[in-house]
DRENVEX-933919 format. One record per residue (C-alpha): chain; residue number from 1; y, x negated, z. Coordinates in nm, 3 decimals, always signed. Example, Ala and Ser with C-alpha at 12.3 -4.5 7.8 and 13.67 -1.06 7.14 Angstrom:
2
 unit pos      c2      c1      c3
    A   1  -0.450  -1.230  +0.780
    A   2  -0.106  -1.367  +0.714
END
This chain:
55
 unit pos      c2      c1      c3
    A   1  +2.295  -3.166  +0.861
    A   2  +1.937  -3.174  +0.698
    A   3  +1.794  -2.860  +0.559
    A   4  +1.386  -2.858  +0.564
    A   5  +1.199  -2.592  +0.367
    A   6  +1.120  -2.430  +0.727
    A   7  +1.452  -2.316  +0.726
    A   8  +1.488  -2.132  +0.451
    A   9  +1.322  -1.889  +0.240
    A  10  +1.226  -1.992  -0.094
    A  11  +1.186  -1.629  -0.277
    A  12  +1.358  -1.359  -0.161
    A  13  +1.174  -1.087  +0.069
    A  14  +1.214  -0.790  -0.115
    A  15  +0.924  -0.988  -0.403
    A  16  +0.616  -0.905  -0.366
    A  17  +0.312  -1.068  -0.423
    A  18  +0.043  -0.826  -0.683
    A  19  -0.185  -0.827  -0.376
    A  20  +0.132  -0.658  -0.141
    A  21  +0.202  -0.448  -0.434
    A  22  -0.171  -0.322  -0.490
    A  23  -0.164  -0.250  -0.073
    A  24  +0.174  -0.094  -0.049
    A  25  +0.067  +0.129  -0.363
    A  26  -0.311  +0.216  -0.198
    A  27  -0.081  +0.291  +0.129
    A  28  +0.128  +0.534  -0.023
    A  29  -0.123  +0.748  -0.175
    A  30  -0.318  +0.758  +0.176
    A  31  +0.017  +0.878  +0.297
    A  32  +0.073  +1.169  +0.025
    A  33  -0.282  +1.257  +0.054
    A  34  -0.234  +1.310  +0.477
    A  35  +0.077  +1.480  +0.350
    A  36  -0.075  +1.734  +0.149
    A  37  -0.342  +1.820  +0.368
    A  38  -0.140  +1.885  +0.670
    A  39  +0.022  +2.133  +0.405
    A  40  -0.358  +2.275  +0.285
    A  41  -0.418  +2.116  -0.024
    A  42  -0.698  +1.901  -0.058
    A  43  -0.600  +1.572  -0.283
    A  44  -0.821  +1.362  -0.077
    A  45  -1.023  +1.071  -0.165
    A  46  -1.239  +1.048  -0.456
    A  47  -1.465  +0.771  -0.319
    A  48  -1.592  +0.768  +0.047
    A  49  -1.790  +0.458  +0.126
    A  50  -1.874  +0.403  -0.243
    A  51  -1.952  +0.720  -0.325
    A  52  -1.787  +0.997  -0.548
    A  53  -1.679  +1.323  -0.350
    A  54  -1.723  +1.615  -0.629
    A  55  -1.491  +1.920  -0.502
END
């Protein structure tokens, strides 16, 4: 049998690449910030469209 490198995964899939990192990381913290405004506390966004919110 011949194994080809289409086969098989070189790295594992839990590794993540800094850009997957950076994205998961950015994800989260939209997700906590939803989170604590459903609950009424305001942890929102500092930037919006490149510019700072002051609250």
């Amino acid at each position: 049998m011949l194994l080809r490198g289409e086969d098989s995964y070189l790295i594992r899939p839990y590794v993540l690449t800094p850009e997957e990192r950076q994205e998961r990381r950015a994800q989260r913290g939209r997700r906590r910030a939803l989170w604590l405004a459903v609950h009424g506390y305001d942890a929102g966004p500092r930037w919006i469209h490149g510019v700072e919110v002051v609250g």
